[in-house]
C-alpha positions as a Markdown table, in Angstrom:
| # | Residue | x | y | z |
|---|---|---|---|---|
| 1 | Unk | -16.2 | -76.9 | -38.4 |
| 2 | Unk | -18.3 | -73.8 | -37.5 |
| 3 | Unk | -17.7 | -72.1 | -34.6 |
| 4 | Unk | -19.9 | -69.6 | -33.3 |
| 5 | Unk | -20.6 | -66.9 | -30.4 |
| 6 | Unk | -23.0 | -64.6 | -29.3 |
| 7 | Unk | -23.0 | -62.4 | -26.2 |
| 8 | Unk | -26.6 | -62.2 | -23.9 |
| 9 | Unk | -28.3 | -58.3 | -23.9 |
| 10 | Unk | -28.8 | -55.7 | -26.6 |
| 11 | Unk | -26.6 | -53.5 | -24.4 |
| 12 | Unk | -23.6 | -54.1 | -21.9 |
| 13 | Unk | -22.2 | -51.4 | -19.0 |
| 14 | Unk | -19.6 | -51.1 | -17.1 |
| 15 | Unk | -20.1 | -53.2 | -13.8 |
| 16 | Unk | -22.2 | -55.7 | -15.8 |
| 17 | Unk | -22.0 | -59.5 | -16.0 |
| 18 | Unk | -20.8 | -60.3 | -19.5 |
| 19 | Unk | -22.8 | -64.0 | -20.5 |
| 20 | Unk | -21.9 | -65.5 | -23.5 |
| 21 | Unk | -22.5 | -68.6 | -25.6 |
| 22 | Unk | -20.0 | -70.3 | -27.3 |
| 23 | Unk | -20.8 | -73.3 | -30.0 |
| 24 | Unk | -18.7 | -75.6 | -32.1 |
| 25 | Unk | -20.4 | -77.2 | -34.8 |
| 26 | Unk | -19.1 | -80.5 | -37.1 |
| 27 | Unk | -18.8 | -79.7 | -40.6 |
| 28 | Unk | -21.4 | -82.0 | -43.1 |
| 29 | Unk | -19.6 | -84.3 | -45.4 |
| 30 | Unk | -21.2 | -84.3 | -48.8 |
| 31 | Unk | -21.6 | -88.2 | -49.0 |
| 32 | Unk | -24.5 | -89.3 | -47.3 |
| 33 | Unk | -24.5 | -92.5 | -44.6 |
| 34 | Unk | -26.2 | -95.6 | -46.2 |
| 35 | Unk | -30.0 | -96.2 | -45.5 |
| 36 | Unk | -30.4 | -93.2 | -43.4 |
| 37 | Unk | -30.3 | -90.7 | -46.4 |
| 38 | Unk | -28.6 | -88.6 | -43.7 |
| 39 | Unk | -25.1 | -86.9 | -44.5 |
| 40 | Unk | -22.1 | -87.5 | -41.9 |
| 41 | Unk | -20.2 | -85.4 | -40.3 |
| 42 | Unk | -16.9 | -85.3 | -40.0 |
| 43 | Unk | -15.1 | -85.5 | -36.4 |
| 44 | Unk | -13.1 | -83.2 | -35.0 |
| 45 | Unk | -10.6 | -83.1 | -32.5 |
| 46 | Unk | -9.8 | -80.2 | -30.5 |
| 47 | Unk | -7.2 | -80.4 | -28.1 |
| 48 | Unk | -8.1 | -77.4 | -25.8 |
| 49 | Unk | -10.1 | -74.3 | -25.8 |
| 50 | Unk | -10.4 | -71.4 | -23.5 |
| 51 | Unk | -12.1 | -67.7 | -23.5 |
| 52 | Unk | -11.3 | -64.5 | -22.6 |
| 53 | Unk | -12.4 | -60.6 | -22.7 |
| 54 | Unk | -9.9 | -58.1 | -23.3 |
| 55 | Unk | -10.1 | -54.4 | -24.1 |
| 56 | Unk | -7.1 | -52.5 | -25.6 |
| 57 | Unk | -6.6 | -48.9 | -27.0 |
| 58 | Unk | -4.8 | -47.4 | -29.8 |
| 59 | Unk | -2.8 | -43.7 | -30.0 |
| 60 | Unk | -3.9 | -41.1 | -32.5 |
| 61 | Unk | -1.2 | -38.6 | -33.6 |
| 62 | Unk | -2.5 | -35.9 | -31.0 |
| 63 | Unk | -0.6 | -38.4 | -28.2 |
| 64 | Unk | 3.2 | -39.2 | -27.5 |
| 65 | Unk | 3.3 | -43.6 | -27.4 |
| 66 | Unk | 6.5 | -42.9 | -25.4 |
| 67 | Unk | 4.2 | -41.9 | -22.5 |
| 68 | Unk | 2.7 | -45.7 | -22.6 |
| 69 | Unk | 5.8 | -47.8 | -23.1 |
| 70 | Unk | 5.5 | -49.5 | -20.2 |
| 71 | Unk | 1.6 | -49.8 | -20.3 |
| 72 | Unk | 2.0 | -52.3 | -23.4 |
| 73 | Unk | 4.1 | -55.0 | -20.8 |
| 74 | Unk | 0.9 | -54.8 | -18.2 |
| 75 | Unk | -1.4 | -56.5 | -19.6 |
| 76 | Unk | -2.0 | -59.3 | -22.2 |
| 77 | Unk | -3.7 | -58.7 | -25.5 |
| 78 | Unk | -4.0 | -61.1 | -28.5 |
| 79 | Unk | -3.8 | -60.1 | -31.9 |
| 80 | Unk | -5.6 | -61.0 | -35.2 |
| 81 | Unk | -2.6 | -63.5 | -36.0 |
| 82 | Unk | -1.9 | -65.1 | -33.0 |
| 83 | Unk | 0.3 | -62.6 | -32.0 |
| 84 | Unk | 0.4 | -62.1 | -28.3 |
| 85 | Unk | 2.5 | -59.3 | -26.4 |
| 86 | Unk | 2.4 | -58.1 | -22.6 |
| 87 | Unk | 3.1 | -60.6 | -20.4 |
| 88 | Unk | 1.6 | -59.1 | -17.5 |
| 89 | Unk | -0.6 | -61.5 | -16.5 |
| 90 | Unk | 0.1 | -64.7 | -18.7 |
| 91 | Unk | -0.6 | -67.7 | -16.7 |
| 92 | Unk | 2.9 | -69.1 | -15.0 |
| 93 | Unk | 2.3 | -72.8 | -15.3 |
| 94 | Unk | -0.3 | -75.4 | -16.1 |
| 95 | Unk | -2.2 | -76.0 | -19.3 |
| 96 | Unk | -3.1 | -72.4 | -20.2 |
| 97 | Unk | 0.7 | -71.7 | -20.0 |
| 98 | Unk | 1.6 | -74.3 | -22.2 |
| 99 | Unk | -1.5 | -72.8 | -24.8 |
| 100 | Unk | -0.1 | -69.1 | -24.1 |
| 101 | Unk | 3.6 | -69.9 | -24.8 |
| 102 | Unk | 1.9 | -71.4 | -28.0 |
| 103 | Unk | 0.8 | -68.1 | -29.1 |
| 104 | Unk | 3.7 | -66.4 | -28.4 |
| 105 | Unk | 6.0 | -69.0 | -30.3 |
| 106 | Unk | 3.8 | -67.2 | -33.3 |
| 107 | Unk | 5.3 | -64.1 | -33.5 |
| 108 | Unk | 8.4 | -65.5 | -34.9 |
| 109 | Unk | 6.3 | -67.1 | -37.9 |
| 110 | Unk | 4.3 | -63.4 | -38.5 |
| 111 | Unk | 5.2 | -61.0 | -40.7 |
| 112 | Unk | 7.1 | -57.5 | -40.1 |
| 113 | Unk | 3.7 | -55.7 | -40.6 |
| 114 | Unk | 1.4 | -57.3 | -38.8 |
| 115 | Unk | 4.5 | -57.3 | -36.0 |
| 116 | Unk | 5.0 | -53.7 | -35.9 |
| 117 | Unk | 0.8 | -53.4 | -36.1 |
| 118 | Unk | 0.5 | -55.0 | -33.1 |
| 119 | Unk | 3.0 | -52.8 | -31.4 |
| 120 | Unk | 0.0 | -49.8 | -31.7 |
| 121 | Unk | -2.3 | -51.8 | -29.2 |
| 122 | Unk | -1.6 | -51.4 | -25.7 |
| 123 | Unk | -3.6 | -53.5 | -23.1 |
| 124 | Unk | -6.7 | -51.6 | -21.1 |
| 125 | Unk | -8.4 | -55.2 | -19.3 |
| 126 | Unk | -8.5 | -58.7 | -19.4 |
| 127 | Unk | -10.4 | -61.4 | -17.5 |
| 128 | Unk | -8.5 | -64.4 | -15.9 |
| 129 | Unk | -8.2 | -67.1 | -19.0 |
| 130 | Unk | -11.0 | -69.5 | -18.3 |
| 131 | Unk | -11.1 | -73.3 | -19.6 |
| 132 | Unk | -13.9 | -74.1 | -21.8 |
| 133 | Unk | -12.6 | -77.8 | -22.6 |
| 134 | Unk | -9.6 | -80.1 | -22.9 |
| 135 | Unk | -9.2 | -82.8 | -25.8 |
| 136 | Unk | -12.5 | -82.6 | -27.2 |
| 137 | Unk | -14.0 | -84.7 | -29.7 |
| 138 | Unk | -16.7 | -82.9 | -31.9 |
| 139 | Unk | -19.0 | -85.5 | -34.0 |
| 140 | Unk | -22.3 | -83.7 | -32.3 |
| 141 | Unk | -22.8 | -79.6 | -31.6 |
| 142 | Unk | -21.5 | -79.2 | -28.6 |
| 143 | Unk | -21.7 | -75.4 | -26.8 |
| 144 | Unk | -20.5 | -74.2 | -23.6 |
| 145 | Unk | -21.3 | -71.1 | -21.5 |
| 146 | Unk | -18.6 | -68.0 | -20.6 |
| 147 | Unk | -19.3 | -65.7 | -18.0 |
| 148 | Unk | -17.5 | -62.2 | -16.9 |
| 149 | Unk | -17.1 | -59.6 | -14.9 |
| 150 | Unk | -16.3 | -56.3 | -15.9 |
| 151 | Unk | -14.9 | -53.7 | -13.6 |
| 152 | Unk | -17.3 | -50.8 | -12.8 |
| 153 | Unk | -14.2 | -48.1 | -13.8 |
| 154 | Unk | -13.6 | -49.2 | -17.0 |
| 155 | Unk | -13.3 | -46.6 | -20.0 |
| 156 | Unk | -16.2 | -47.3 | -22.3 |
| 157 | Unk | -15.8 | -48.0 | -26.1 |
| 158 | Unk | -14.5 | -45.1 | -28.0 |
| 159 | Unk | -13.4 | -43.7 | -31.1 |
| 160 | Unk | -11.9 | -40.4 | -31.8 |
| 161 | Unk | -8.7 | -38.9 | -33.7 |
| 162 | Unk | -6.6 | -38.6 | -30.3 |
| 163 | Unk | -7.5 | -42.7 | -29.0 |
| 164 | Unk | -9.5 | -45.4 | -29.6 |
| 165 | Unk | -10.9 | -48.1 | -27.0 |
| 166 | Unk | -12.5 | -51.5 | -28.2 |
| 167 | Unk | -13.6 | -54.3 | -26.6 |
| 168 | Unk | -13.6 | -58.1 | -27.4 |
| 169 | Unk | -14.5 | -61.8 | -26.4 |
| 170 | Unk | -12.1 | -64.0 | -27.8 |
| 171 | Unk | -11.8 | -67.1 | -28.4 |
| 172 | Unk | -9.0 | -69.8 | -28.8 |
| 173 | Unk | -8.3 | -73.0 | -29.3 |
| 174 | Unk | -6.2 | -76.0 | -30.7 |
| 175 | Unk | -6.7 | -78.2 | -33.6 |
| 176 | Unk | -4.9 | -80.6 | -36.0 |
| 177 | Unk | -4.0 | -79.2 | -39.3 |
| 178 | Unk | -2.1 | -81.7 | -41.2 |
| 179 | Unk | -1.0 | -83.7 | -38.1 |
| 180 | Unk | 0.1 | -80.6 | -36.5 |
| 181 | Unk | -1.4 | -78.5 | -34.0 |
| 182 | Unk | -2.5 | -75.3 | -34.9 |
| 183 | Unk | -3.3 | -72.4 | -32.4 |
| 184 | Unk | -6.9 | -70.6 | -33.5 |
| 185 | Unk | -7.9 | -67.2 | -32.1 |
| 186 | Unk | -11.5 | -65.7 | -33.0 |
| 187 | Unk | -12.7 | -62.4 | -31.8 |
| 188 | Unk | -15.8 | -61.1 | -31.2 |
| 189 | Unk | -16.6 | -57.0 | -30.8 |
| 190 | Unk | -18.8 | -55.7 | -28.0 |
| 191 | Unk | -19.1 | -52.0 | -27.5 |
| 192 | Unk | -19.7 | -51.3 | -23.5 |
| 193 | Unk | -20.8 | -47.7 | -22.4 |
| 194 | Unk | -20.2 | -45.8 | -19.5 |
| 195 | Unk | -23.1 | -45.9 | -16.6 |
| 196 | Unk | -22.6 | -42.4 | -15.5 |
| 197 | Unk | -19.7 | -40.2 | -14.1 |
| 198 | Unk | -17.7 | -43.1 | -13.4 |
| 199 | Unk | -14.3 | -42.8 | -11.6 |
| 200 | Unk | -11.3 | -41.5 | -13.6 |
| 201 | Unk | -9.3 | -44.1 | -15.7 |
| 202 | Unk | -5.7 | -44.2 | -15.6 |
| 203 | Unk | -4.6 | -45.8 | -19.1 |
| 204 | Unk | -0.6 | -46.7 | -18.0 |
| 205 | Unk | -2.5 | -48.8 | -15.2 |
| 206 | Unk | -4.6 | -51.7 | -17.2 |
| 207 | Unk | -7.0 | -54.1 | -15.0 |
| 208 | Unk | -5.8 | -57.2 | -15.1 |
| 209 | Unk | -6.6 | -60.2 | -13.0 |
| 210 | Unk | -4.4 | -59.8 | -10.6 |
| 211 | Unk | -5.2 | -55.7 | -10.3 |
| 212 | Unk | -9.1 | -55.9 | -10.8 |
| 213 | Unk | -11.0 | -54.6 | -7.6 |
| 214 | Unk | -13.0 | -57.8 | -6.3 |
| 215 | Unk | -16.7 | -57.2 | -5.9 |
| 216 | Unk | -18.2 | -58.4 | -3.3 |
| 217 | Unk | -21.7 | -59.0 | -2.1 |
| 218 | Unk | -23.8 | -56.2 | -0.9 |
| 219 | Unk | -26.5 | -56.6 | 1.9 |
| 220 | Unk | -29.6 | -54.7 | 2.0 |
| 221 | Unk | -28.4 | -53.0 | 5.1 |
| 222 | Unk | -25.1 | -52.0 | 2.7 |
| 223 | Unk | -27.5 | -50.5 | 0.3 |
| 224 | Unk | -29.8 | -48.6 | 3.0 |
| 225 | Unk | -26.5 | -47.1 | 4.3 |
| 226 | Unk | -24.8 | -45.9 | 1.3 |
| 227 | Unk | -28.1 | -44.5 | -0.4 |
| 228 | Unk | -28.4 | -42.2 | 3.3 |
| 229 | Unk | -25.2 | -41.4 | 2.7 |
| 230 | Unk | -25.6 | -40.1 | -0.7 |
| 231 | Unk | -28.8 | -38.2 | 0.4 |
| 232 | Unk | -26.8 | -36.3 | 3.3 |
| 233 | Unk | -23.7 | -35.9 | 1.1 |
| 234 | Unk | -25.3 | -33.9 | -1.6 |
| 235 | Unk | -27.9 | -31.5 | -2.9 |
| 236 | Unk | -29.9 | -30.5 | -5.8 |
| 237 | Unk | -27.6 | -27.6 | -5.9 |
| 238 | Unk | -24.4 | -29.7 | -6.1 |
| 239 | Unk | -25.7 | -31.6 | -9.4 |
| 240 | Unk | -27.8 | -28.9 | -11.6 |
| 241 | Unk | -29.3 | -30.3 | -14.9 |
| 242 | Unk | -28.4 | -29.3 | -17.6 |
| 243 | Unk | -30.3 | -25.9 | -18.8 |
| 244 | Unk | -33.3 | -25.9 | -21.3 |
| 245 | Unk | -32.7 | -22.9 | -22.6 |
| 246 | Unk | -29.2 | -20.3 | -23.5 |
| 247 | Unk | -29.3 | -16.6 | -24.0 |
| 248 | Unk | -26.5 | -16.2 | -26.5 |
| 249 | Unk | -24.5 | -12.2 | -26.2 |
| 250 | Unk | -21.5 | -10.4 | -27.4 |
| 251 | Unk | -20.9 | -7.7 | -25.5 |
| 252 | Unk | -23.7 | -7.7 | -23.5 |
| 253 | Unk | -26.0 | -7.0 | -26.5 |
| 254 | Unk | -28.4 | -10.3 | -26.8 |
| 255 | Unk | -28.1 | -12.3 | -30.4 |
| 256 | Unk | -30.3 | -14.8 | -29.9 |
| 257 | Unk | -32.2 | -17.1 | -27.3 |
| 258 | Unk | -31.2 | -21.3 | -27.7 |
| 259 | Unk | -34.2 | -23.6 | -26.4 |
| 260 | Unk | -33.3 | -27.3 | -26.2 |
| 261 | Unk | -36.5 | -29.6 | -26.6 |
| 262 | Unk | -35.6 | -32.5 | -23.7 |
| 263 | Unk | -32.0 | -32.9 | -21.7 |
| 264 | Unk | -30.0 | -35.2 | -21.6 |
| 265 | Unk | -29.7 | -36.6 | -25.3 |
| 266 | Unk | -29.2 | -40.5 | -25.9 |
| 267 | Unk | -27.2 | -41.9 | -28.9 |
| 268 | Unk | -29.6 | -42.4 | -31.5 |
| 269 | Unk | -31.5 | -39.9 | -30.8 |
| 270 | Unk | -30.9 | -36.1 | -32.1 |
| 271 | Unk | -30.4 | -32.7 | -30.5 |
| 272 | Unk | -33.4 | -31.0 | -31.3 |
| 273 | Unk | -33.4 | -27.2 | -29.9 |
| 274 | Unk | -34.9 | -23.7 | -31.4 |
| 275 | Unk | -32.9 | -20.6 | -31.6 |
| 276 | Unk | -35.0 | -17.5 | -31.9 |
| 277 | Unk | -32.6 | -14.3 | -33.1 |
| 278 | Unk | -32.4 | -11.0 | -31.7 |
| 279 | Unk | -30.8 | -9.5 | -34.6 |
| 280 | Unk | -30.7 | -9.5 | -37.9 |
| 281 | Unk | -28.3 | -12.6 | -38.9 |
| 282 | Unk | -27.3 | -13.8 | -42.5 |
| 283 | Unk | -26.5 | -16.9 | -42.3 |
| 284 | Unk | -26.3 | -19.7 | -38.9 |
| 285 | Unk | -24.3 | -23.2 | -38.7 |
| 286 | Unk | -24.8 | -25.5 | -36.1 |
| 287 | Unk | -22.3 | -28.0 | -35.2 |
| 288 | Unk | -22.3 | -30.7 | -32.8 |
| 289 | Unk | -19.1 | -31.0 | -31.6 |
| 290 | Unk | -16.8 | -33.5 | -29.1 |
| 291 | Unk | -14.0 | -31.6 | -27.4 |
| 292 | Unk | -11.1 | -34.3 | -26.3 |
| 293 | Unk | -8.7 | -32.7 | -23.7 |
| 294 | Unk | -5.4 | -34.3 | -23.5 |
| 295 | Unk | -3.0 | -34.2 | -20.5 |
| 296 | Unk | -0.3 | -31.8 | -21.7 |
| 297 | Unk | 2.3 | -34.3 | -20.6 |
| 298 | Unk | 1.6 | -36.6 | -23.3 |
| 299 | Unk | 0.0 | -34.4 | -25.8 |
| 300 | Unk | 2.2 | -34.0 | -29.2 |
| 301 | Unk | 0.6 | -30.8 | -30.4 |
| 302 | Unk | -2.4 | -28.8 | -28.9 |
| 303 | Unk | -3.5 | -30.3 | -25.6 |
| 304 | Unk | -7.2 | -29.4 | -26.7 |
| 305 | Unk | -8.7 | -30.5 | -29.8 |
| 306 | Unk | -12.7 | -30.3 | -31.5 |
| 307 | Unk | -13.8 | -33.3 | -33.7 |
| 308 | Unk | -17.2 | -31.9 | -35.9 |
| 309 | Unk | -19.8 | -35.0 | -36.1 |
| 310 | Unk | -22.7 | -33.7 | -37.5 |
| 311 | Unk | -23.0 | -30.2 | -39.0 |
| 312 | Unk | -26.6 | -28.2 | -40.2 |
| 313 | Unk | -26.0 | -24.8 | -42.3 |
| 314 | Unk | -29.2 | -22.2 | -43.1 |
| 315 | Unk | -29.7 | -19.1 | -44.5 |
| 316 | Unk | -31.4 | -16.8 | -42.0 |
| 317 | Unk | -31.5 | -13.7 | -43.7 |
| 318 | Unk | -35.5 | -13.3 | -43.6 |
| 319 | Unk | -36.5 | -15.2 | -40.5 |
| 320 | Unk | -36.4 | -15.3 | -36.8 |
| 321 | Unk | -36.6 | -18.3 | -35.4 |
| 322 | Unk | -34.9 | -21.7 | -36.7 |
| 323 | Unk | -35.2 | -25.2 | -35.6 |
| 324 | Unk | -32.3 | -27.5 | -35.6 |
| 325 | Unk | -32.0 | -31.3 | -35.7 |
| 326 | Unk | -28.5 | -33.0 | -35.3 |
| 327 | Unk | -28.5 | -36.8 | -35.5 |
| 328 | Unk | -26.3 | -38.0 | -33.0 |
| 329 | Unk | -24.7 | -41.1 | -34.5 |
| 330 | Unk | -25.0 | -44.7 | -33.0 |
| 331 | Unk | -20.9 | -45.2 | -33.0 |
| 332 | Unk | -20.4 | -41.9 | -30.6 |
| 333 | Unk | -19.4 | -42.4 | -27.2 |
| 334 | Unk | -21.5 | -40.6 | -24.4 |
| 335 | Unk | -18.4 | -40.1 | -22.4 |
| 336 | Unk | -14.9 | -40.5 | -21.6 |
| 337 | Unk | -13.3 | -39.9 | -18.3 |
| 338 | Unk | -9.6 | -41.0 | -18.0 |
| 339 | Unk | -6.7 | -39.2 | -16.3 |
| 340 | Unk | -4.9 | -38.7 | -19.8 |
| 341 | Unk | -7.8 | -37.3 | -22.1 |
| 342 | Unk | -11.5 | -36.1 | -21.3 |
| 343 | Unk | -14.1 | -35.6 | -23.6 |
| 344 | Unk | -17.3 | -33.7 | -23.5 |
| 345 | Unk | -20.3 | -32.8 | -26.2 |
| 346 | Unk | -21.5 | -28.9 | -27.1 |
| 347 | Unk | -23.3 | -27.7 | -29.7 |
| 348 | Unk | -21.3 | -24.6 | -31.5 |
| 349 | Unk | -23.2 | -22.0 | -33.1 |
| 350 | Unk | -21.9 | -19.6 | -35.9 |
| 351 | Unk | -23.5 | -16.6 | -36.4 |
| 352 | Unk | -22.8 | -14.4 | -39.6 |
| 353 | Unk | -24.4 | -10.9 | -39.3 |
| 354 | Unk | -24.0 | -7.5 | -40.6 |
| 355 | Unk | -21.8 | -4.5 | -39.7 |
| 356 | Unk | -23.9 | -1.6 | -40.5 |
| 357 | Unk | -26.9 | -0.9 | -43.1 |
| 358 | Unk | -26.9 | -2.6 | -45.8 |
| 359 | Unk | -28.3 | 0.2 | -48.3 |
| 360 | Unk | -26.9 | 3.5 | -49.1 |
| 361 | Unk | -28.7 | 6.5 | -49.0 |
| 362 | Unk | -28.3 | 9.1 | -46.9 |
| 363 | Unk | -31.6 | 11.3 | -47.4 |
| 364 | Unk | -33.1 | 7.6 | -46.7 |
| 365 | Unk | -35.9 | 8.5 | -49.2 |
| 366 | Unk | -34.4 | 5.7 | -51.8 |
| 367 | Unk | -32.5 | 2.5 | -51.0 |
| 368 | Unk | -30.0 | 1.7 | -52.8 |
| 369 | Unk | -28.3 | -2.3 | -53.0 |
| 370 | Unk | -24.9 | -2.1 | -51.9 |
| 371 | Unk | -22.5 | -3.6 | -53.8 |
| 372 | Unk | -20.5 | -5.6 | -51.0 |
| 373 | Unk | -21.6 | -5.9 | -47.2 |
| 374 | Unk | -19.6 | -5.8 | -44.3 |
| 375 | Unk | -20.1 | -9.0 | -41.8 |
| 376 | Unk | -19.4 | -9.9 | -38.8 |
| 377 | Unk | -19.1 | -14.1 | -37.5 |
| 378 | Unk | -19.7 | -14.6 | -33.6 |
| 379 | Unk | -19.3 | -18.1 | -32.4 |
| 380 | Unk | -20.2 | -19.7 | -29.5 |
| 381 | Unk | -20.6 | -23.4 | -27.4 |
| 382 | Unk | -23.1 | -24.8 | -25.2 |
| 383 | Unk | -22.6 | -27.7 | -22.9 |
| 384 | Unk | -25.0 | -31.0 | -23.9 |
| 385 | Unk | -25.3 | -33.8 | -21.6 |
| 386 | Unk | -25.7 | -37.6 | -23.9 |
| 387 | Unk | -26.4 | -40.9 | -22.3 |
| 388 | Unk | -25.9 | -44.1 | -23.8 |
| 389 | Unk | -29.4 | -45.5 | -25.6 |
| 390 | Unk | -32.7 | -46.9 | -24.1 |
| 391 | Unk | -32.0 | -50.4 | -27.0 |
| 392 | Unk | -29.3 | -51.7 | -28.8 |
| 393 | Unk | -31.0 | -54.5 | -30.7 |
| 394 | Unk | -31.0 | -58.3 | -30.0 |
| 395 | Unk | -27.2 | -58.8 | -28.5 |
| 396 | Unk | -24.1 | -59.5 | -30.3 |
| 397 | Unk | -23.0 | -62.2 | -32.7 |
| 398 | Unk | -20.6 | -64.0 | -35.1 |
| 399 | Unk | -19.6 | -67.1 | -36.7 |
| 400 | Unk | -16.9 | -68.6 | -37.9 |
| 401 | Unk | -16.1 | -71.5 | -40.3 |
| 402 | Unk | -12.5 | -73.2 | -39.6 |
| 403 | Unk | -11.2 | -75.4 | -42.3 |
């Protein structure tokens, strides 16, 4: 049997309606049917089926898991074997109790790895568990349609050294494997980015269906109101762009002048910016840089930490101006805003220039090469604003063939 899914929209936000298409497929026999020419396929019978979207988060070394303990029984989240842990919102009775006390009957069977694997993953959201179908008979494709909501103040996908947030639909159901049933689950990565500043995320408190803020239906009137609001509330002066253009100083003696070519940057695009020197300067790197801050209650070592992503190096010695380019990749995140870590982008620049002359001569009527040259490095960051892309392609989508 194939199984496959693919989620609706090259890109999903938080607040956005999650549509998905879910299909099971017969498997071909290899002997064909007499007089059609046509091969058969084989039945199959599927006792139940049901869909779900979780996120869930890993810990990096920068952050104490004994802050979370209690965040890992708040939620539910499946693993890759079956393996389900957090019984926050498990369903209490009916058919997709009696599917759910399956899975967790399946920890028993698993081994001590993928056990203590699963222990890393600590729930961020899950959707109520929805019933695609009950005893099924596949002899013809068959597909069915899954539809979610996702909360507007969820953390988008991200992946750094300190945590990493992920997304999936996933999929489960029941078939016969030797006269038995058998408990399937198949998982399908999304990546969702953030629509702005959203509201702060607190990561001991996951959204589950009983904790999810409802949404419900605005009228125009609704709209009218809050968009005066906003007007009244704020100014020009209270949100200021970020700047085109950096004069860089030590001292109060000007190095060099940044120019950025458009702000903000999306993901896919690349910081493009001109820096025109002051002084003389040897040698210039550029880094683009994402600076995590971790809440110093559950930090392990320094609460503040830099992650290098893309890096351009130049020798400057004879010029005065120098453009830069730095890609910025398609798996960074624009922006995290949770109560335990925040991150932000800033381009660092390195300068390395000279202490002094860099001849010897003291009538100055012949220069003379020094042997060795005294320098100096001055290092500085500037704030950059990146938004999620314009396109992400044609949607999401996998298969799966179940034997």
């Amino acid at each position: 049997m194939h199984v496959e899914a693919a989620i609706d929209g090259p890109l999903i936000f938080v607040g956005d309606t999650l549509s998905a298409k879910i299909s099971f497929t017969p498997q071909r026999s290899r002997r064909r049917s007499s007089g059609t020419g046509q091969s058969d396929s084989t039945p199959v019978h599927l006792l139940a089926g049901y869909a779900i979207v979780q996120g869930t988060f890993r810990l990096g070394d920068q952050i104490l898991p004994e802050s979370f303990e209690a965040t890992r029984n708040s939620g539910v989240v499946v693993g890759n074997h079956g393996v389900e842990y957090g019984y926050g919102s498990m369903p209490q009775s009916g058919l997709l109790s009696s599917m759910w006390g399956g899975l967790r009957n399946l920890v028993a069977k698993q081994p001590e790895d993928d056990f203590d694997e699963a222990q890393d993953i600590y729930p961020v959201f899950n959707t109520p568990q929805q019933l695609l179908f009950t005893d099924l008979v596949v002899k013809h494709p068959v597909s069915f349609d899954f539809v979610a909501e996702l909360p507007s103040n969820l953390p988008p996908t991200y992946r750094s050294r300190a945590l990493s947030i992920s997304y999936q639909l996933v999929i489960g159901f029941q078939h016969f494997v030797n006269d038995a049933p058998e408990p399937t689950q198949l998982f399908l990565p999304f990546r969702v980015y953030p629509l702005g500043a959203a509201s702060s995320f607190d990561l001991t408190k996951p959204l589950t269906p009983e904790t999810a803020p409802t949404t419900k239906s605005q009228t125009m009137q609704d709209f009218i109101d809050n968009f005066v609001n906003e007007s009244q509330s704020s100014s020009p002066a209270e949100k200021p762009a970020q700047q085109l253009s950096y004069n860089v100083a030590k001292n109060g003696e000007q190095i060099a002048t940044v120019h950025f070519a458009r702000s903000p940057a999306r993901i896919g695009d690349a910081i493009e910016a001109v820096v025109e020197l002051a002084q003389p300067c040897l040698h210039l790197t550029a880094r683009l840089e994402l600076c995590e801050v971790i809440d110093e209650e559950i930090a392990a070592g320094a609460a503040q930490a830099y992650q290098t992503f893309t890096r351009q190096t130049m020798a400057t010695t004879a010029l005065d101006r120098v453009a830069l380019h730095l890609p910025l990749l398609h798996g960074t995140t624009p922006l995290l805003n949770t109560k335990q870590i925040q991150s932000s982008w800033s381009l660092r620049l390195e300068f390395v220039g000279l202490v002094g002359t860099y001849y010897s001569d003291s009538s100055e009527q012949e220069k003379i090469a020094k042997a060795s040259l005294n320098t100096e490095v001055f290092s500085c960051r500037l704030p950059i604003s990146v938004l999620a892309p314009d396109s992400g392609g044609h949607g999401t989508s996998k298969s799966w063939s179940i034997h």
